[in-house]
KETORDO-842408 format. One record per residue (C-alpha): x, y, z; residue number from 1. Coordinates in nm, 4 decimals, always signed. Each point is the difference from the previous one (the first is absolute). Example, Ala and Ser with C-alpha at 12.3 -4.5 7.8 and 13.67 -1.06 7.14 Angstrom:
BEGIN
<site u="+1.2300" v="-0.4500" w="+0.7800" num="1"/>
<site u="+0.1370" v="+0.3440" w="-0.0660" num="2"/>
REM end
This chain:
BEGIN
<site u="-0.0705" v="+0.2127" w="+2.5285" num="1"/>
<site u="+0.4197" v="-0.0106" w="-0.0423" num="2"/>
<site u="+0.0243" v="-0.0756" w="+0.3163" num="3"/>
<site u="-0.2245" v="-0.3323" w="+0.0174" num="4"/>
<site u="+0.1112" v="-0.1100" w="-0.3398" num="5"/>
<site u="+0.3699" v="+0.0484" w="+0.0028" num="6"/>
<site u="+0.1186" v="-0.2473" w="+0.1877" num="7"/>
<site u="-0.2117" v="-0.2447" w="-0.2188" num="8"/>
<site u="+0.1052" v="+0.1327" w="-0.2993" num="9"/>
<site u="+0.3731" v="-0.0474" w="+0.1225" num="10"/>
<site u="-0.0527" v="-0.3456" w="+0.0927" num="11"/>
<site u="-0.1777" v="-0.0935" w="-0.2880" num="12"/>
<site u="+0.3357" v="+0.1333" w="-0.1960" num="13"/>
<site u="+0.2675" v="-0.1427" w="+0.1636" num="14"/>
<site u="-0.1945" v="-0.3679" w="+0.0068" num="15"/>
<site u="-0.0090" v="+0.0611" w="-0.4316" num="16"/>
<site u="+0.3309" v="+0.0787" w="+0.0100" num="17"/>
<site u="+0.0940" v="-0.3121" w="+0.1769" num="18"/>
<site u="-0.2846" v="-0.2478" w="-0.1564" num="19"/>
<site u="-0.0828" v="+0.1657" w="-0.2988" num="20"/>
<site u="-0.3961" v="+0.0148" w="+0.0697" num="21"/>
<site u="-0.2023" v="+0.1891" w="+0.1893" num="22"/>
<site u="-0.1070" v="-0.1154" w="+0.3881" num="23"/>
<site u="-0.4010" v="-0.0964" w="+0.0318" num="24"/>
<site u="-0.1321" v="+0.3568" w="+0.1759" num="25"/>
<site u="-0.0900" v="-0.0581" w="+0.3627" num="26"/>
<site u="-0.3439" v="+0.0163" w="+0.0546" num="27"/>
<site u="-0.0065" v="+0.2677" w="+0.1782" num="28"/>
<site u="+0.1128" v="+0.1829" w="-0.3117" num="29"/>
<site u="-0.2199" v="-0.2087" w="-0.2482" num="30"/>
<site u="-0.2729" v="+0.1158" w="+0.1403" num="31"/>
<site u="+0.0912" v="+0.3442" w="+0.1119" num="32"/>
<site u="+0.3009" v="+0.1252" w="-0.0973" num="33"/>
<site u="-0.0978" v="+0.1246" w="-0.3628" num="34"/>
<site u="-0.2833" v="+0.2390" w="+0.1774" num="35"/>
<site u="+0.2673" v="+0.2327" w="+0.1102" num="36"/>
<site u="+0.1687" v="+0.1016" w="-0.3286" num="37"/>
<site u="-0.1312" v="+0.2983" w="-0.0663" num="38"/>
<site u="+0.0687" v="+0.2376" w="-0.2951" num="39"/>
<site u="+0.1185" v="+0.3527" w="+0.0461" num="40"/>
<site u="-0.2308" v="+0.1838" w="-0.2635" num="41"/>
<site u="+0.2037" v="+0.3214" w="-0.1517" num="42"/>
<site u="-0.1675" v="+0.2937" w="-0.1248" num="43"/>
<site u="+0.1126" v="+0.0740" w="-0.3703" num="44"/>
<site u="-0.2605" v="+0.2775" w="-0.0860" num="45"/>
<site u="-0.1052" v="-0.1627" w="-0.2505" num="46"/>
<site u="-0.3348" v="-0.1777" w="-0.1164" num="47"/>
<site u="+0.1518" v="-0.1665" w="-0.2799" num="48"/>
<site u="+0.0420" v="-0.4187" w="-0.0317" num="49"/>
<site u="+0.3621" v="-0.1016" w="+0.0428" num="50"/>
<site u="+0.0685" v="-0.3425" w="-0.1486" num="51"/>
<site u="+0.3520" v="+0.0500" w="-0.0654" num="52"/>
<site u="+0.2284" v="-0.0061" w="+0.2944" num="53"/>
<site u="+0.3741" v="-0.0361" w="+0.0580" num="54"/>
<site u="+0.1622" v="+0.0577" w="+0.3225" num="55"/>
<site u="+0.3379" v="+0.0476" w="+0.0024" num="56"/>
<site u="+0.0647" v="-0.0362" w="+0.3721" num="57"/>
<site u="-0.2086" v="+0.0631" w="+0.3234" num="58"/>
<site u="+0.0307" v="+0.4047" w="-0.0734" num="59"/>
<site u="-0.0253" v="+0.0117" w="-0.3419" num="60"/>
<site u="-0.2865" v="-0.1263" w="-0.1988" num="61"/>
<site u="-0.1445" v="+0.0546" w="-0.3788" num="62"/>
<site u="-0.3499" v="-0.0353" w="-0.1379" num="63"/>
<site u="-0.1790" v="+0.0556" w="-0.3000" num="64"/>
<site u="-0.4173" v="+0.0269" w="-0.0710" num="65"/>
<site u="-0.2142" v="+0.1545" w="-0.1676" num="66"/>
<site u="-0.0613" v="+0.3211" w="-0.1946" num="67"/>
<site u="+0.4464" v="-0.0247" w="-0.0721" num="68"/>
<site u="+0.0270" v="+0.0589" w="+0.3475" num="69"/>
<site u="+0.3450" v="-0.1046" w="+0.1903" num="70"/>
<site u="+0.0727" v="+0.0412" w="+0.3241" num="71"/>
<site u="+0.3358" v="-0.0407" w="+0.2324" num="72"/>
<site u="+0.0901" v="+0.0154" w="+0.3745" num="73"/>
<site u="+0.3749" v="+0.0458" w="+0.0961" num="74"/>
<site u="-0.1264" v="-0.0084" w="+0.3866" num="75"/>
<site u="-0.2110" v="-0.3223" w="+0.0784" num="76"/>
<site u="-0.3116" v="+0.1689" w="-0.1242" num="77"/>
<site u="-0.0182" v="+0.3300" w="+0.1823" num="78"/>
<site u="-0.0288" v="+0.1782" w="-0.3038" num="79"/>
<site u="-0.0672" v="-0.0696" w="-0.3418" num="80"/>
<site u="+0.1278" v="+0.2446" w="-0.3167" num="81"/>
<site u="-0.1511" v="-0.0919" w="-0.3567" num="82"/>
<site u="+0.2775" v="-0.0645" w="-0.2501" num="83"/>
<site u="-0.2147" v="-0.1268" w="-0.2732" num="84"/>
<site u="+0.0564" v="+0.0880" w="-0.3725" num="85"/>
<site u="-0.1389" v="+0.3414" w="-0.1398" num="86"/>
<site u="-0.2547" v="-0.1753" w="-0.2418" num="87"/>
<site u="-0.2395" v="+0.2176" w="-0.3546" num="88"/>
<site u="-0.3006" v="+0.0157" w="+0.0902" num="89"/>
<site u="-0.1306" v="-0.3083" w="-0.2137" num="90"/>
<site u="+0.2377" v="-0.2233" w="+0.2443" num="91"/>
<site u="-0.1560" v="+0.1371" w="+0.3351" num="92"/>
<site u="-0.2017" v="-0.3464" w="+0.0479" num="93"/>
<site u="+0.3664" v="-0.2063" w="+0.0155" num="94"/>
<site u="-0.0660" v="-0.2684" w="+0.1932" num="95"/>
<site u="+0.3502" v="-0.1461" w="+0.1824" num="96"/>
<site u="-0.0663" v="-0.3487" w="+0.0654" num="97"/>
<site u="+0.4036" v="-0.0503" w="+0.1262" num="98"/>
<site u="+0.3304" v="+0.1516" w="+0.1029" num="99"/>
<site u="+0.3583" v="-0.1309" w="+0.0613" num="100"/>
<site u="+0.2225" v="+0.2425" w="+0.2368" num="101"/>
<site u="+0.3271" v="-0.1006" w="+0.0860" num="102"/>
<site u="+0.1016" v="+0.3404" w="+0.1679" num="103"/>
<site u="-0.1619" v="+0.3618" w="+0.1365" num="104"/>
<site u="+0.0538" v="+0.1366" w="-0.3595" num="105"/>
<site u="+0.0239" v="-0.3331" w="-0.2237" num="106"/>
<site u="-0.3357" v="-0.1645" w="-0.0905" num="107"/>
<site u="-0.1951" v="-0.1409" w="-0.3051" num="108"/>
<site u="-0.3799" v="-0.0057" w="-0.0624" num="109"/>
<site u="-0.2390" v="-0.1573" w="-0.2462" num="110"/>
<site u="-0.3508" v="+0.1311" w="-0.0932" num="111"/>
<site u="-0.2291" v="-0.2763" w="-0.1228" num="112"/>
<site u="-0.3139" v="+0.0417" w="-0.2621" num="113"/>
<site u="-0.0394" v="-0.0694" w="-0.3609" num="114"/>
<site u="+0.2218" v="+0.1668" w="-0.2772" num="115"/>
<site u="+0.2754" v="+0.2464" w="+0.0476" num="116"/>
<site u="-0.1665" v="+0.0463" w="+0.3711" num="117"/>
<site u="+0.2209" v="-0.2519" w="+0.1055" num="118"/>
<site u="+0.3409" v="+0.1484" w="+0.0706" num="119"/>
<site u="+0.2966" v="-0.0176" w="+0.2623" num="120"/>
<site u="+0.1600" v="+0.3152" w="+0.1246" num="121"/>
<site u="+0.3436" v="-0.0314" w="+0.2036" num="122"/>
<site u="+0.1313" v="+0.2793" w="+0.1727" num="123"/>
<site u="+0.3532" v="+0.0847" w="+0.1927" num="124"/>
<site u="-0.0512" v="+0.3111" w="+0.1405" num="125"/>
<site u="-0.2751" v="-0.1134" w="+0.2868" num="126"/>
<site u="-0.2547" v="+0.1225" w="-0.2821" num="127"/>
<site u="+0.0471" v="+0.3457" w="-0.0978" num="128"/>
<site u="+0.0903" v="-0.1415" w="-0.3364" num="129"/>
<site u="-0.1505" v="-0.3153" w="-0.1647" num="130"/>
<site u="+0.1106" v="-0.1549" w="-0.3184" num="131"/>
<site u="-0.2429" v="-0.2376" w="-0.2137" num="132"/>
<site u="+0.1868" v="-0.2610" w="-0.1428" num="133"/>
<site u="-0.3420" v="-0.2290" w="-0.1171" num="134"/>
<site u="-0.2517" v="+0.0365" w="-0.1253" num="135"/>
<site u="-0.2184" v="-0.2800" w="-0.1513" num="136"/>
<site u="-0.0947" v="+0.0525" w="-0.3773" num="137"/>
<site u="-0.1632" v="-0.3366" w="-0.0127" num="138"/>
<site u="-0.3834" v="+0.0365" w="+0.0539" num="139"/>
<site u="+0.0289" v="-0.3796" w="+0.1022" num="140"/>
<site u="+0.2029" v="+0.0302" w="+0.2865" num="141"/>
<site u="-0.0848" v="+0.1025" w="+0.3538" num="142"/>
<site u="+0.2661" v="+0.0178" w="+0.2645" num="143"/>
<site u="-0.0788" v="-0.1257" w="+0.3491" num="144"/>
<site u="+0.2890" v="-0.0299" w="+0.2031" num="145"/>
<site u="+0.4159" v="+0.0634" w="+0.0582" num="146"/>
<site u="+0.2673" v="-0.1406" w="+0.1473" num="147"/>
<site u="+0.3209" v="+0.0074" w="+0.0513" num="148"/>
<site u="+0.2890" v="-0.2747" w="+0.1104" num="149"/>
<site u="+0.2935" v="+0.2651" w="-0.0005" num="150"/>
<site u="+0.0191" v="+0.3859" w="-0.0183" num="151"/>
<site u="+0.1049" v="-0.0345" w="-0.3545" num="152"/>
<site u="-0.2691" v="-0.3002" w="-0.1150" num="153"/>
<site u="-0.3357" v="+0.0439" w="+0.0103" num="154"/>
<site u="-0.3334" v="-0.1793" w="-0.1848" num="155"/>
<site u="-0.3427" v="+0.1285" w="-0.0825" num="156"/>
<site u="-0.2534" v="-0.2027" w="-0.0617" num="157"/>
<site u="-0.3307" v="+0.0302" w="-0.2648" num="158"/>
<site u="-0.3224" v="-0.1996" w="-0.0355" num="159"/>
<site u="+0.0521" v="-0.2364" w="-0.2826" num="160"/>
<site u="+0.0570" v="+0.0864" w="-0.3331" num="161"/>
<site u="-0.0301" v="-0.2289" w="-0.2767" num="162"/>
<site u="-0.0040" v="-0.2786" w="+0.2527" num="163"/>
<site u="+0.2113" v="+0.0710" w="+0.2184" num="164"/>
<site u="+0.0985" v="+0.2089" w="+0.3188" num="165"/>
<site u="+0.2416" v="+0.2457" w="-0.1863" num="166"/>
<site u="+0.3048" v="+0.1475" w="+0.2247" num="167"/>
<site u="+0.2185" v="+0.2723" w="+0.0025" num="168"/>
<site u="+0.3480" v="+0.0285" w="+0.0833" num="169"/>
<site u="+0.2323" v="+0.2611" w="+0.1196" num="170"/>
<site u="+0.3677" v="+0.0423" w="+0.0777" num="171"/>
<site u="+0.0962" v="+0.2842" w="+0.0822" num="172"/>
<site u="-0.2301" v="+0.1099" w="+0.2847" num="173"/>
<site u="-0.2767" v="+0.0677" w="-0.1862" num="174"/>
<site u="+0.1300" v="+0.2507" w="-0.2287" num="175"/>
<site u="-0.0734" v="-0.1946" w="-0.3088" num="176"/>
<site u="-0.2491" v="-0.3279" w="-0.0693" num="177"/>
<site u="-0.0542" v="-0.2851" w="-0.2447" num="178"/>
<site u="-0.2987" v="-0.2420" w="-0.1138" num="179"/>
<site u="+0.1650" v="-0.3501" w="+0.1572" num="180"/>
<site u="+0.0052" v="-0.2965" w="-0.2644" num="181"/>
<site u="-0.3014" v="-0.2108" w="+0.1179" num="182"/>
<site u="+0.1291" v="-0.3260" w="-0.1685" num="183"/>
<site u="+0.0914" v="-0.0944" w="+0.4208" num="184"/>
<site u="-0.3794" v="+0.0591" w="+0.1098" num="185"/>
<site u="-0.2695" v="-0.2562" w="-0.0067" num="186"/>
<site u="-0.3004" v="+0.0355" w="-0.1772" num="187"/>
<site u="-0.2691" v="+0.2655" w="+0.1960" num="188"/>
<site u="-0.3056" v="-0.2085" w="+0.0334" num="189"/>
<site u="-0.3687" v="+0.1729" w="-0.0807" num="190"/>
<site u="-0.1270" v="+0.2680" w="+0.1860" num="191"/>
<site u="+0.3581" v="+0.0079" w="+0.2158" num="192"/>
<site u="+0.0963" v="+0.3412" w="+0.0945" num="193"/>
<site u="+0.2281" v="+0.1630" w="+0.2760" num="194"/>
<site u="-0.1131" v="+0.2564" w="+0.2530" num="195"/>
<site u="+0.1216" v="+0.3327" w="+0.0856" num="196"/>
<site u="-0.1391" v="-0.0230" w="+0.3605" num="197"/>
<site u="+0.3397" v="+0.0455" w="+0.1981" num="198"/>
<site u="+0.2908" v="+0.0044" w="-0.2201" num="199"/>
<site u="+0.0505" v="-0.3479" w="+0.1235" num="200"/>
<site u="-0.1372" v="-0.1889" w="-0.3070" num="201"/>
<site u="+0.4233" v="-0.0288" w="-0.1327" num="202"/>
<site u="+0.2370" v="-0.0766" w="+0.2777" num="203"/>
<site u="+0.3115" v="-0.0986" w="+0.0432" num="204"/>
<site u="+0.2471" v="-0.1673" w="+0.2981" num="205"/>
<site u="+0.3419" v="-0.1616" w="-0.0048" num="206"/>
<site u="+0.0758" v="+0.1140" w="-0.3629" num="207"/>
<site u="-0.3573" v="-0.1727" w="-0.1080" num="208"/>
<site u="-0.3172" v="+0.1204" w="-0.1133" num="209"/>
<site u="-0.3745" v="-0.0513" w="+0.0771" num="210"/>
<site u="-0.3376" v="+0.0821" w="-0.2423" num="211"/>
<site u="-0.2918" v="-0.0220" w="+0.1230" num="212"/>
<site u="-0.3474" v="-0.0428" w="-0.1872" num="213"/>
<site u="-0.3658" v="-0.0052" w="+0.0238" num="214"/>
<site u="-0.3284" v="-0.0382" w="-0.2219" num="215"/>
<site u="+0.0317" v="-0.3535" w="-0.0393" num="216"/>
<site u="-0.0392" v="-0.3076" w="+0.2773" num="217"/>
<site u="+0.1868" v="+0.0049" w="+0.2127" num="218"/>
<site u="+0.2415" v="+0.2930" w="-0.0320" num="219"/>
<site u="+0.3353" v="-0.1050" w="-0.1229" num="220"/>
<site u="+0.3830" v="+0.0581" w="+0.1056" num="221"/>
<site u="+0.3026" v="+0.0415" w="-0.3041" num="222"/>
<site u="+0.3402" v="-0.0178" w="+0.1619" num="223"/>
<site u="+0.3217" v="+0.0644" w="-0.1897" num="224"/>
<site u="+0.3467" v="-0.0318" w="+0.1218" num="225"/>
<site u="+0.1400" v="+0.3017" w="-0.2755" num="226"/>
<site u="-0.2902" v="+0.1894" w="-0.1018" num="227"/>
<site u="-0.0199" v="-0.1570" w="-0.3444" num="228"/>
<site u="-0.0852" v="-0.3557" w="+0.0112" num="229"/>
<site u="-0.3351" v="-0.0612" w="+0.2062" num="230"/>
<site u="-0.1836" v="-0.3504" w="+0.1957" num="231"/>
<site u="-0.3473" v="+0.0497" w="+0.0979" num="232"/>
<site u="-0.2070" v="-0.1938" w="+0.3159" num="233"/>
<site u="-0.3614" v="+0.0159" w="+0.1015" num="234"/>
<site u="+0.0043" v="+0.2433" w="+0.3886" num="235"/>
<site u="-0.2698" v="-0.1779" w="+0.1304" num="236"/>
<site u="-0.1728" v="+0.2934" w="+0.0194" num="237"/>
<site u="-0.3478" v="+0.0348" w="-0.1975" num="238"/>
<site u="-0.0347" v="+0.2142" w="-0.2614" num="239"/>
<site u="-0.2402" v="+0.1369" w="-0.2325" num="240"/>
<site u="-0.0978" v="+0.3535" w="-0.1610" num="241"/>
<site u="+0.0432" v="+0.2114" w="+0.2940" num="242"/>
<site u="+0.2377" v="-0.2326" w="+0.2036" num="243"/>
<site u="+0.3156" v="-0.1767" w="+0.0392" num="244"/>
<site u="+0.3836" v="+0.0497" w="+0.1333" num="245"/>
<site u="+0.0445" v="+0.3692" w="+0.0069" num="246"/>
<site u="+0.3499" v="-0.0271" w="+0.2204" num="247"/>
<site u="+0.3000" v="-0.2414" w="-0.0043" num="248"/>
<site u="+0.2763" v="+0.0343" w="+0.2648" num="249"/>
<site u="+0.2832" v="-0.2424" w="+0.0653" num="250"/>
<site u="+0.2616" v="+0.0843" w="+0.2281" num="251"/>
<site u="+0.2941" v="-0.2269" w="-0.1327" num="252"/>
<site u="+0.0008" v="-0.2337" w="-0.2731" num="253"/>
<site u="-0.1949" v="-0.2956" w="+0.1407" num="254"/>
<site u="-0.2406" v="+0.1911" w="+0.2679" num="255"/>
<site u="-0.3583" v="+0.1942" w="-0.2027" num="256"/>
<site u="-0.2885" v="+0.1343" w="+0.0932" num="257"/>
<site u="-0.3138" v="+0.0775" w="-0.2142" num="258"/>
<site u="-0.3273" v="+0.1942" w="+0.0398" num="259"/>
<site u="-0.3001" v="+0.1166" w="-0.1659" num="260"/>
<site u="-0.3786" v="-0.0598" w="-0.0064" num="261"/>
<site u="-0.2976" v="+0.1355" w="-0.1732" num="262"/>
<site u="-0.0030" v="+0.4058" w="+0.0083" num="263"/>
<site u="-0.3431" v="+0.0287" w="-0.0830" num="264"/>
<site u="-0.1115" v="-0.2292" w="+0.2917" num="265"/>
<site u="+0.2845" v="+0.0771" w="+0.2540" num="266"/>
<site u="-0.1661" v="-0.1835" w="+0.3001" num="267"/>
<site u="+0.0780" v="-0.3379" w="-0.1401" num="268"/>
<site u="+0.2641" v="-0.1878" w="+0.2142" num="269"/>
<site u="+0.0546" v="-0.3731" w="-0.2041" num="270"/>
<site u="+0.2903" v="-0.0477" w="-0.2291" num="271"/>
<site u="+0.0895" v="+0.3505" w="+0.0226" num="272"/>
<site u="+0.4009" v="-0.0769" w="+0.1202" num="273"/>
<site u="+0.2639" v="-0.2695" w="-0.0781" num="274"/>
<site u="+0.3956" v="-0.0908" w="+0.1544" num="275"/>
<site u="+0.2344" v="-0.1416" w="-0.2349" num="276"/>
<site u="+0.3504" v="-0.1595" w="+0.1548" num="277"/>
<site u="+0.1113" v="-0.1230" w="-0.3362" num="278"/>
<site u="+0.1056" v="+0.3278" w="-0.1978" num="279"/>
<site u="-0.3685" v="+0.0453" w="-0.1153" num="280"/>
<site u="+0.0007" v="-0.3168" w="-0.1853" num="281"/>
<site u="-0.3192" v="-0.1048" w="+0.1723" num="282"/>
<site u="-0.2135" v="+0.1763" w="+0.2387" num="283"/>
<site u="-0.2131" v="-0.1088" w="+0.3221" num="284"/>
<site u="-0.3013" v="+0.1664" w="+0.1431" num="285"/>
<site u="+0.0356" v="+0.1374" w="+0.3044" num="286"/>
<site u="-0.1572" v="-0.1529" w="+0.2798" num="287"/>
<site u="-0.1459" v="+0.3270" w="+0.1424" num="288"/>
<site u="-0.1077" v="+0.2472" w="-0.2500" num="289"/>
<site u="+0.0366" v="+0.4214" w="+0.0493" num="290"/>
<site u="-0.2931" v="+0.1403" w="+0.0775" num="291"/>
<site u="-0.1378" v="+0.0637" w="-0.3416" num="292"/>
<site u="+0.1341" v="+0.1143" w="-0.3519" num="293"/>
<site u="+0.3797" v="+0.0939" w="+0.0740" num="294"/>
<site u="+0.1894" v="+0.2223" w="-0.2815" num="295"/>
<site u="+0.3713" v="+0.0770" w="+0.1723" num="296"/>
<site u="+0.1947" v="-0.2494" w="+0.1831" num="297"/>
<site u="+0.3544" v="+0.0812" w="+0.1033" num="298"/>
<site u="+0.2183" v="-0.2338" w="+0.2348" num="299"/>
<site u="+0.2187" v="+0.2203" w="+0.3025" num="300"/>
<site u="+0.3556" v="-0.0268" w="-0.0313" num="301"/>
<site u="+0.1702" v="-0.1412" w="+0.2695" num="302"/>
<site u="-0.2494" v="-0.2450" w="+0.1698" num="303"/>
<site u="-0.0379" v="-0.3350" w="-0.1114" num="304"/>
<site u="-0.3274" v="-0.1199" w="-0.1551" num="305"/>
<site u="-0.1839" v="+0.3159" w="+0.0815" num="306"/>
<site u="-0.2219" v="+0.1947" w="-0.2848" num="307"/>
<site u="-0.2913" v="+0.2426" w="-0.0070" num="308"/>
<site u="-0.2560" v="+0.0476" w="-0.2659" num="309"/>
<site u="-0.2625" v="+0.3165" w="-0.0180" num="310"/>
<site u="-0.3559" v="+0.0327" w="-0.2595" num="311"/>
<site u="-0.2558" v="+0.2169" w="+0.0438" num="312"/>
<site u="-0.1402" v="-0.1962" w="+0.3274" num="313"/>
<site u="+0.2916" v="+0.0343" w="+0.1982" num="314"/>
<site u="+0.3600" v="-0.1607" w="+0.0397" num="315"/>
<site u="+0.0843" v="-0.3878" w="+0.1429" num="316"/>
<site u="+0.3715" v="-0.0654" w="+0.1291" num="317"/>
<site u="+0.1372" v="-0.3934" w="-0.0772" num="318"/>
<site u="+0.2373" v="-0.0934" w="+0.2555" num="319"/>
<site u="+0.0705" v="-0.3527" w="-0.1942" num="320"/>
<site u="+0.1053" v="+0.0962" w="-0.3691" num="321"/>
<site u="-0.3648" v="+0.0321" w="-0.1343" num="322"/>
<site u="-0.1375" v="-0.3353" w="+0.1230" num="323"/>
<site u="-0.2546" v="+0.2034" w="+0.2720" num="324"/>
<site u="-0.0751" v="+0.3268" w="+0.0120" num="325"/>
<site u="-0.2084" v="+0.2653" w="+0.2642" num="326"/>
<site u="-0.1008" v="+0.3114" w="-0.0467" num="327"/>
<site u="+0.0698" v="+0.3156" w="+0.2468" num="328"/>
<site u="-0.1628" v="+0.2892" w="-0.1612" num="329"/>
<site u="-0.3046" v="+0.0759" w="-0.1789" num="330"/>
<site u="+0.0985" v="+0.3175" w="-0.1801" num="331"/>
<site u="+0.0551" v="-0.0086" w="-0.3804" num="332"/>
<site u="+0.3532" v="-0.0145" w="-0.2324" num="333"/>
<site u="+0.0863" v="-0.0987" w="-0.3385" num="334"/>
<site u="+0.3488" v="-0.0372" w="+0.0470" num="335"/>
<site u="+0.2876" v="-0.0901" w="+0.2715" num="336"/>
<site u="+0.3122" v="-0.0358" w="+0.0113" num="337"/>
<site u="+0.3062" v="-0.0329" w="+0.2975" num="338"/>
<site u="+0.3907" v="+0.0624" w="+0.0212" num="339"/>
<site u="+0.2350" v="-0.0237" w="+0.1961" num="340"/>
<site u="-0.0791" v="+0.0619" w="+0.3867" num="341"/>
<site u="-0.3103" v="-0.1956" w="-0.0020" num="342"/>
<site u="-0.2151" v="+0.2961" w="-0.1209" num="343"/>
<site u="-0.2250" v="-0.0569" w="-0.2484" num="344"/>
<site u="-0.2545" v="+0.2717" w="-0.2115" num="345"/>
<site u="-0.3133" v="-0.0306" w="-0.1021" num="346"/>
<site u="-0.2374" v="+0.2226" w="-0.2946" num="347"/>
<site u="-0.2665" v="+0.0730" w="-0.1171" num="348"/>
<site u="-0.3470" v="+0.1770" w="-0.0339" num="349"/>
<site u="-0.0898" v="+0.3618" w="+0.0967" num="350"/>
<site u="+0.3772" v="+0.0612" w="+0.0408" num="351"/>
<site u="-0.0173" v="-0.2955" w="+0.2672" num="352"/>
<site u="+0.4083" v="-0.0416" w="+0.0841" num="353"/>
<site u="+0.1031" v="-0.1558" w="+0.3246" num="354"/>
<site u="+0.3427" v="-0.1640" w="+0.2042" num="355"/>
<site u="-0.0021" v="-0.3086" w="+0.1386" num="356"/>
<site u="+0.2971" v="-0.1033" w="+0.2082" num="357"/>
<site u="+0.0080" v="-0.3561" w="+0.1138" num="358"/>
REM end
């Protein structure tokens, strides 16, 4: 696989560096090319669902799932050692829906449900302590997503309350959190929620951040340049009770990609992805869809215009900033993400983890 890709993928960067855009992909790899990317599944020894997932680098990865289970690899995903908090025995259900790590012992995760069962944990000691510095008192709110822009600034996002998506804000790493003034955000329209499907509902590139929404049609996109003050644009993307954008990714300040679908009938394929060149400010369908409902998008660092996106029918790689897609694997994920080295990760059911390098 490395070895007929790589000399693509190299020319396809150094023609972005020089023209700014990506090349149109021979046909040759059009048509074929995709086929041979192949995941490298990774035995975690778990059955739980891992939603949240934060790699680090190519060897060291975090994720988070179900049942307050958290899991790291320090070795590319040879092994696995379960660093999750020790929870009473009325919290043993804790359902992680996302995780921030910036380090082997430095990571933040959020638990999503109604009540005071939505909480983040942060840790600094690669888990063998865990500190709980939130937990939501407001039977309103239900937390979705996190992000952060900076070690030291971070956002959480809840379903609206009182009309609006309601934010919080950190500072200092995640030690401490506050309810953001929503005076910036626009109005949440009826029925318009978030979803926890990947930890990619909040995002954030180039100092600017991303929420994405469903239940109403189509989905919608916020963008904000500070956190505080919020525009809003129709995706593109159709919404509706079960559906809508459940992952934004941009990967500067002008360059985003969005995807999402219908969960409940993942096999649909129309309006299910959208490019934006503008900042977000308005969105185009793409003119190739995934290959059905898509929860996690992430683009790879380091090649120009290229992106992959994973749901429960399998994963699609866009070689073109979003505008086509094709799919090259029919195994399920809820979440992806890549760094540095072109190597991306992918979670999700039945302790499904796997390593794709490109």
């Amino acid at each position: 696989m490395r070895a007929l890709h790589t000399p693509f993928l190299l020319l396809t960067t150094a023609f972005c560096l020089v023209n700014g855009s990506p090349p149109r992909i021979p046909p040759a790899y059009a048509a074929n090319g995709s086929r041979n990317l192949t995941w490298q599944v990774s035995a975690t020894g778990s059955t739980q669902r891992f939603r949240g997932l934060s790699p680090v680098s190519g060897d060291i990865a975090w994720i988070a799932g179900t049942n307050g289970t958290i899991l790291v690899t320090l070795n590319a995903g040879q092994t696995w050692d379960s660093v999750g908090p020790a929870l009473a025995p009325e919290d043993a259900e804790l359902q992680f829906r996302d995780i921030q790590a910036w380090s082997a012992t430095e990571a933040i995760a959020l638990s999503i449900s109604e009540g005071n069962q939505s909480r983040i944990y942060s840790t600094r000691d690669g888990g063998e302590t865990w500190a709980v510095p939130f937990v939501n008192d407001d039977a309103a709110a239900f937390y979705d997503c996190l992000a952060f822009d900076t070690p030291q600034h971070g956002l959480a996002m809840s379903d609206p309350v009182d009309g609006k998506f309601r934010l919080l804000e950190t500072l200092d790493a995640g030690q401490s959190w506050a309810i953001v003034d929503d005076s910036g955000m626009p109005e949440a329209l009826d029925g318009e929620f978030g979803f926890a499907g990947s930890g990619t509902c909040l995002s954030t590139a180039a100092g600017r951040w991303y929420l994405a929404s469903g239940g109403v049609d189509p989905g919608r996109i916020f963008r904000s340049v500070d956190g505080h003050s919020w525009d809003v644009s129709n995706s593109s993307i159709a919404g509706g009770a079960a559906a809508g954008v459940f992952s934004v990714a941009f990967k500067d300040a002008v360059h985003g990609i969005a995807v999402g679908g219908d969960y409940e009938s993942p096999n649909i394929t129309n309006k299910i992805s959208a490019w934006s060149d503008d900042g977000g400010a308005t969105w185009i369908s793409s003119e190739k869809f995934p290959g059905g409902y898509r929860s996690g998008s992430s683009w790879v660092p380091g090649l120009c215009g290229v992106a992959v996106a994973v749901g429960p029918t399998g994963s699609d790689v866009s070689f073109d900033k979003g505008k086509t897609w094709k799919g090259f694997d029919s195994g399920s994920f809820d979440s992806v993400e890549c760094v540095d080295g072109r190597v991306c990760w992918a979670s999700g059911e039945a302790g499904r983890v796997a390593r794709l390098t490109l």
